[in-house]
C-alpha positions in Angstrom: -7.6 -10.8 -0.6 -4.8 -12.9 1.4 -4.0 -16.4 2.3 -6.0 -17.2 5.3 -4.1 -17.9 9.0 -4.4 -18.2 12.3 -2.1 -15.8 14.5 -1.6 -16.4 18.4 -3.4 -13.3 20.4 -2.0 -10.2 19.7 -0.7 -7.7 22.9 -2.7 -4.5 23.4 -0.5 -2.2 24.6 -1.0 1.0 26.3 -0.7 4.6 25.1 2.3 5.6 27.3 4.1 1.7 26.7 7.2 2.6 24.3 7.3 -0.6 21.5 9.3 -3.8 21.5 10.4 -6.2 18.8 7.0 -8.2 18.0 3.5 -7.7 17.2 1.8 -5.4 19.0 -2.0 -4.2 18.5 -3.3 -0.9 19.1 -6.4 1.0 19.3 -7.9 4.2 19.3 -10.7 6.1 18.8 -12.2 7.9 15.4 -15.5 9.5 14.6 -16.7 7.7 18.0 -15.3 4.5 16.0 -13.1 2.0 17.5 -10.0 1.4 15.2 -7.2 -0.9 15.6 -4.2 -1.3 13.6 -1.3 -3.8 14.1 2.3 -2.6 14.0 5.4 -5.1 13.4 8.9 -3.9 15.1 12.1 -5.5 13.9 14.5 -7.1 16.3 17.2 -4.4 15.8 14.5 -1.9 16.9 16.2 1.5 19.0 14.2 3.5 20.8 16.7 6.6 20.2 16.9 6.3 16.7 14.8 7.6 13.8 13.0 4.7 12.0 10.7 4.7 8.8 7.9 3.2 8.7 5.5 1.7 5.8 1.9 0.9 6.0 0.6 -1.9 4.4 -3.4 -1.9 3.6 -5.4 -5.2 3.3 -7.8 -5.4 -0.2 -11.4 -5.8 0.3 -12.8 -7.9 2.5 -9.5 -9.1 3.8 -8.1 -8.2 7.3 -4.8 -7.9 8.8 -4.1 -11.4 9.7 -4.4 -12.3 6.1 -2.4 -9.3 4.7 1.1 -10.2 7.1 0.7 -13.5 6.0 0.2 -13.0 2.2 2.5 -10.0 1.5 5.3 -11.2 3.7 6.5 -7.5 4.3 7.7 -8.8 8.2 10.5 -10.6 6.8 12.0 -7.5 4.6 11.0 -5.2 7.6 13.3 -7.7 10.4 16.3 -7.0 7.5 16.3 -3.6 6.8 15.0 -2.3 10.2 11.4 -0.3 9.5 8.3 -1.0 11.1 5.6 -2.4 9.4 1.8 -1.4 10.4 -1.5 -3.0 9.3 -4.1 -0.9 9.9 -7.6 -2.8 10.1 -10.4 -1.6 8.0 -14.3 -1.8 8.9 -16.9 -4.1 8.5 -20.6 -5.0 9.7 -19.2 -9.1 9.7 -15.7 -9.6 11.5 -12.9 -10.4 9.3 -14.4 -9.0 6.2 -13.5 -5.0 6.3 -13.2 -2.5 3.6 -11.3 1.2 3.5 -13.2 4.0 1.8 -10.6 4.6 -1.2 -13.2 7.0 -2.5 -15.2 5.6 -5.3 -14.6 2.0 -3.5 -15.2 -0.5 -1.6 -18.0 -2.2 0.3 -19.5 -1.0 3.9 -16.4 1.7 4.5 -17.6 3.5 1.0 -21.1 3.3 1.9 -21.0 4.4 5.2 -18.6 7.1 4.3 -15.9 6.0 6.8 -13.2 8.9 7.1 -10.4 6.7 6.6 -8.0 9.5 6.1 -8.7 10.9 9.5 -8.2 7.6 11.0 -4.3 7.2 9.2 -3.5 10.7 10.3 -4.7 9.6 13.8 -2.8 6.3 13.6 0.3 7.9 12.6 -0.1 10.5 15.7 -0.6 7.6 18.0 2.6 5.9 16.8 4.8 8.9 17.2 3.7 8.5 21.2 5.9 5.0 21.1 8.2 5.2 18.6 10.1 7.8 17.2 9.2 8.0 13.8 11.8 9.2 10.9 8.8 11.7 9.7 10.8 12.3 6.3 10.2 8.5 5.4 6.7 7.3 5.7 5.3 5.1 3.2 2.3 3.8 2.2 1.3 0.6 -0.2 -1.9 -2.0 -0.1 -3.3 -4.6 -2.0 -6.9 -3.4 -4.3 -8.9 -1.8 -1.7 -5.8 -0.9 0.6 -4.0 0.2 -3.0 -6.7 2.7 -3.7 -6.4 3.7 -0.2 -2.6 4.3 -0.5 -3.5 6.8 -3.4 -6.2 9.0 -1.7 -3.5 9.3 1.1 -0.8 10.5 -1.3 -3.2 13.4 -2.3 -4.6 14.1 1.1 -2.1 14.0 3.5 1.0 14.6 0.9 2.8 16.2 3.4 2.8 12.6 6.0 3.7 10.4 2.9 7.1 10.3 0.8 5.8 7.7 -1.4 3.5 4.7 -2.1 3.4 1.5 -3.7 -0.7 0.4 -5.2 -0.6 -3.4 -5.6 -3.6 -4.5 -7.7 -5.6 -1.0 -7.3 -5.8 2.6 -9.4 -6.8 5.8 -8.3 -10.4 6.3 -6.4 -10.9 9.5 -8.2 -10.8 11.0 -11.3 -8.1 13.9 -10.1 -5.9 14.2 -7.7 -4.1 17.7 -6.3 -1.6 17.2 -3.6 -0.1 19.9 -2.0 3.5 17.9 -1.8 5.3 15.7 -4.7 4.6 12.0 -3.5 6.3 9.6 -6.1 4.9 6.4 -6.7 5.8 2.7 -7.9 2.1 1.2 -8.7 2.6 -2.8 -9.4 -0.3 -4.4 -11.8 -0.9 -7.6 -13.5 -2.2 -6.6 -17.1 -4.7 -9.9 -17.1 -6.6 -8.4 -13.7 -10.2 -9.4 -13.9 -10.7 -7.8 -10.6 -9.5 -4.5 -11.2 -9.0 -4.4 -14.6 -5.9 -2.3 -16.0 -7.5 -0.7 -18.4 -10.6 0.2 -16.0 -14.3 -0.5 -16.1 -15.8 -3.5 -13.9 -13.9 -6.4 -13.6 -15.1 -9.7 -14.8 -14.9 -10.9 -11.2 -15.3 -8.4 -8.8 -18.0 -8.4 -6.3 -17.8 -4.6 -5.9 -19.0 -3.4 -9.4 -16.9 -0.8 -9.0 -16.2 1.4 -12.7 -12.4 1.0 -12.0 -10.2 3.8 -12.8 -7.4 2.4 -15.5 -3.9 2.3 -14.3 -2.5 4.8 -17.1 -5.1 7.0 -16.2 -4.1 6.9 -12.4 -0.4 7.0 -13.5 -1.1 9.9 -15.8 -3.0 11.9 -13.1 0.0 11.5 -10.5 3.1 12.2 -13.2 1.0 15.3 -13.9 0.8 16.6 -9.9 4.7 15.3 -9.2 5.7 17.6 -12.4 7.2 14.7 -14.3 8.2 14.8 -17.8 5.0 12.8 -19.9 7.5 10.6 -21.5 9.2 8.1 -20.0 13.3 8.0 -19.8 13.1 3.9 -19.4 11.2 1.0 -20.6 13.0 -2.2 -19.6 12.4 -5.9 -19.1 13.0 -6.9 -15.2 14.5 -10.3 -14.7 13.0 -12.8 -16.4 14.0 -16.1 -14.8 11.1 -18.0 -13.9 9.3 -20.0 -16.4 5.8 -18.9 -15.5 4.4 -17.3 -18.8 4.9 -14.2 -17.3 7.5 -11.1 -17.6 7.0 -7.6 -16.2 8.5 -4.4 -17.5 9.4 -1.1 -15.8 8.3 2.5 -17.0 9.9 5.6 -15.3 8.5 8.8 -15.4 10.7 11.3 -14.0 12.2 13.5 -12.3 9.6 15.8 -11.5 9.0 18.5 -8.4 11.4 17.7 -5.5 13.0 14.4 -7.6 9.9 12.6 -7.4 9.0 9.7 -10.1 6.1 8.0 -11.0 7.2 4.2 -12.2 4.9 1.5 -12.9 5.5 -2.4 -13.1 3.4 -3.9 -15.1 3.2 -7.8 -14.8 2.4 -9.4 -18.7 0.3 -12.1 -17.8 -0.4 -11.2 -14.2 -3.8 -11.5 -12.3 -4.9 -9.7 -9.2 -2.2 -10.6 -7.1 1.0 -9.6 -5.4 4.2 -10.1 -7.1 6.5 -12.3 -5.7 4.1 -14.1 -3.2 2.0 -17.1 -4.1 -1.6 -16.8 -3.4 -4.1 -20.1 -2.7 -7.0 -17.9 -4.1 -6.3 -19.3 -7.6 -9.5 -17.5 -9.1 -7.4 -14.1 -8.2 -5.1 -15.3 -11.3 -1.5 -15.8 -11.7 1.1 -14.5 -9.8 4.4 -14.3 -10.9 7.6 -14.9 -8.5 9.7 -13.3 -11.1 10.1 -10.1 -9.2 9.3 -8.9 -5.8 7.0 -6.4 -5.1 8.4 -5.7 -1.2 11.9 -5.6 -2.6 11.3 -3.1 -5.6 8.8 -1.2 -3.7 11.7 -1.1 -0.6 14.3 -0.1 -3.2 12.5 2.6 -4.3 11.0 3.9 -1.2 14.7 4.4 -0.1 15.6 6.5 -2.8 12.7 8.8 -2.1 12.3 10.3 1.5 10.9 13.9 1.7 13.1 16.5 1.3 15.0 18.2 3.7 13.2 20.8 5.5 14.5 24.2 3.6 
């Protein structure tokens, strides 16, 4: 979910049309599907050099409009030079999309939408405009688009360097990648949408059985090699006077350096830290911390490795 916006007409830009600072919209095709995605290029963009990119998925019945406004990942992205890129899930009703994260969400699920084979397409199609720094693409979304982020990191581990689930666990019960991925997975531990400690939330529309967040984070410090118990616990800046604090858990290192850390926001709803939401039945969100500057923070620290 996102804060609702209107956006002036987005540019669709040809295939052979290199990218220029803006918003640009692009589209191909999957499965005899159309799919679009939006990418974001910072002002300081060159052509000539290498530059990382993240993805950012929307949550259920969301879009990409909503998702740049609510996550605010633009601003981050015209500072530290990446590109950011909203792909746009599908939907019978305009506006109201879904990604197939495996056991959720909505008409992509149920219509078994390969949303796998329409990232790896994306990311082909991107590498015909912009030359991508392949050691340093991330993934992260919100829910649905978290849930997303992990079935990527298991099925095309060798695209992804790490990923940041906002609000979402694991779609399955296992995961076997065939490269490390490390993650930072951000969760309020009051979600009644997707609840922390799994099952269906109290106010989900999906009635989805949620996987719980330890069991995700178990399953990934497991396939990244990392030690089971954690070498820090601490309390994040607690400034704001919101009733709420979050604490970071590392698990690491594992297999190529990789580590599994989870924030988890005490008091937190089904939001994304360190943006306000005007979805108040979605809970609290705390401002205490910021999920794009941790997740950014750590994402540096972890490219791929070096080809041996």
């Amino acid at each position: 979910m996102g804060n609702f916006t209107w956006l002036a007409p987005l540019v669709l830009w040809s295939a052979t049309m290199d990218l220029k600072p803006g918003d640009q919209t692009r589209t191909l095709e999957v499965d005899a599907r159309p799919r679009s995605y939006t990418v974001h290029v910072p002002p300081k963009y060159a052509r000539e050099q290498p530059i990382p990119v993240v993805l950012v998925f929307h949550g259920g019945g969301s879009n990409v409009e909503q998702m740049i406004d609510y996550c605010g990942m633009n601003e981050l992205a015209d500072r530290e030079s990446f590109l950011v890129v909203y792909p746009a899930g599908t939907g019978r009703v305009e506006g109201i999309l879904t990604f197939n994260g495996g056991n959720c969400c909505g008409y992509a699920q149920r219509q078994n939408v390969d949303d796998v084979k329409f990232v790896a397409a994306l990311l082909d199609d991107l590498a015909t405009v912009a030359r991508l720094d392949e050691r340093r693409i991330y993934a992260t979304g919100m829910s649905n688009g978290a849930i997303l982020s992990y079935r990527l990191a298991d099925e095309l581990s060798h695209r992804f360097a790490a990923i940041a689930p906002v609000a979402g666990p694991m779609g399955a019960e296992t995961c076997a990648p065939r490269q490390p991925v490390s993650v930072i997975h951000f969760h309020g531990a009051d979600d009644r949408f997707a609840p922390f400690a799994g099952g269906r939330g109290a106010r989900s529309l999906s009635q989805t059985d949620f996987f719980s967040v330890d069991h995700s984070i178990g399953q990934w410090i497991r396939a990244n090699g990392c030690p089971a118990t954690p070498h820090t616990k601490e309390l994040l800046a607690n400034q704001v006077d919101d009733d709420m604090h979050a604490t970071r858990t590392i698990y690491g290192p594992g297999k190529d350096g990789a580590e599994v850390v989870l924030i988890t926001i005490h008091g937190g709803g089904h939001t994304w830290p360190g943006r306000t939401s005007k979805f108040k039945f979605l809970g609290p969100s705390t401002l205490d911390i910021s999920a794009n500057e941790l997740m950014w923070e750590f994402f540096q620290r972890h490219p791929k490795p070096a080809a041996r």
